[in-house]
N, C-alpha and C positions, 0 to 999 in steps of 0.2 A: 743842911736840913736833917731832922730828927727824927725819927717817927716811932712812937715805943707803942706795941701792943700789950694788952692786959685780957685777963677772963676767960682765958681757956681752961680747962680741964678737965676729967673725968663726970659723965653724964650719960643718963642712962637711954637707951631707945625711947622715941617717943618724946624725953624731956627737951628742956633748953636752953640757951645759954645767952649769954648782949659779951660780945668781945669790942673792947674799948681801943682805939690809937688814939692817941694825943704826938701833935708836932710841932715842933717850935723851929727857929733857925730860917724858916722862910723868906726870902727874896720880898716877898708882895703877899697881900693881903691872904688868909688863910682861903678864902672866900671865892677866891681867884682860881684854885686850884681842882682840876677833879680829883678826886678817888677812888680808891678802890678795894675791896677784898681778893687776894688770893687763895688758893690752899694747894697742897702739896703731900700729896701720901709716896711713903718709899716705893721706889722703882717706878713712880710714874711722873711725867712733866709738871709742871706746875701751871695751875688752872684759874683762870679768872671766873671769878664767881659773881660779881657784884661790884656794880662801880655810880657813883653819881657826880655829877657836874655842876660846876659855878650855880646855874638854876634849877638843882636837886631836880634833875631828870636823872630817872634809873634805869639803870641795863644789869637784868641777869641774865644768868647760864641757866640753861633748861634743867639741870639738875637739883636746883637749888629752888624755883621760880615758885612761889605760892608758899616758900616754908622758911624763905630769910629775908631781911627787909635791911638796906641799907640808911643810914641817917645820918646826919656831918651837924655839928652843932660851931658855927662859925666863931660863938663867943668863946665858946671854951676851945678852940684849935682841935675838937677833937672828931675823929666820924667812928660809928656805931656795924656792927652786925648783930643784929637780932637773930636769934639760931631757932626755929621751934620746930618742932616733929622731928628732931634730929634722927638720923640712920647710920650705924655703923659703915655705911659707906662712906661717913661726912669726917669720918677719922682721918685726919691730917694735921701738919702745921699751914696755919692759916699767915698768911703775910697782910701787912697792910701796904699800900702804894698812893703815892701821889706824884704829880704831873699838873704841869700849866696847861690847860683847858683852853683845845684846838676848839672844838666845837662846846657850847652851851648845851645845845640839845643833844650831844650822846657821846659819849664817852668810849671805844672801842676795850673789850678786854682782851686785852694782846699785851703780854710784859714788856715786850719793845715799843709800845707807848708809855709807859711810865720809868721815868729817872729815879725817883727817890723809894727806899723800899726801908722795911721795919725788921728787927731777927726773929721773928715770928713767933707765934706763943699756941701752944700744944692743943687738940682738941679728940681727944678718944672717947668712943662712943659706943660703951659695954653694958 
């Protein structure tokens, strides 16, 4: 499994950004799979922010919740974060992740649920 993210970069307080993965290589149906957003700022853990499941039921992190919107587009293998109001706190490398989908209705953000991951793509917010 493959998983490439795209659409990070430099953006200013306030603005916003849609960061794109696309993934091929999969076992079973793209459809089949949850998802999820990570991010990862130096010297801290790496945080699940956003994930949705086989029946695009979403789970965010309190951090994030009213200001980024997850979305998985099955034709195109690909899932979406929508970034708006972004905060220099949201400066990270953002990872994308998938996983075969224990449950339809909710997805856990915890990295040791998900196997497949992305090399992640930059997001600083000046």
């Amino acid at each position: 499994v493959q998983l490439v993210e795209s659409g990070g970069g430099l953006v200013q307080p306030g603005g916003s950004l849609r960061l794109s993965c696309v993934g091929s290589g999969f076992r079973y149906a793209f459809s089949s799979y949850c998802m999820a957003w990570f991010r990862q700022s130096p010297g801290q853990e790496r945080e699940g922010i956003a994930g949705i499941t086989m029946n695009n039921a979403t789970t965010y992190a309190e951090s994030v919740k009213g200001r980024f919107t997850i979305s998985k587009d099955n034709v195109k293998n690909t899932v979406y974060l929508q970034m708006n109001n972004v905060q220099p706190e949201d400066t990270a490398m953002y990872y994308c992740a998938a996983t075969m989908c224990v449950s339809a209705d909710h997805v856990p953000l915890s990295q040791n649920s998900f196997h497949y991951w992305g090399q992640g793509t930059q997001v600083t917010v000046s």
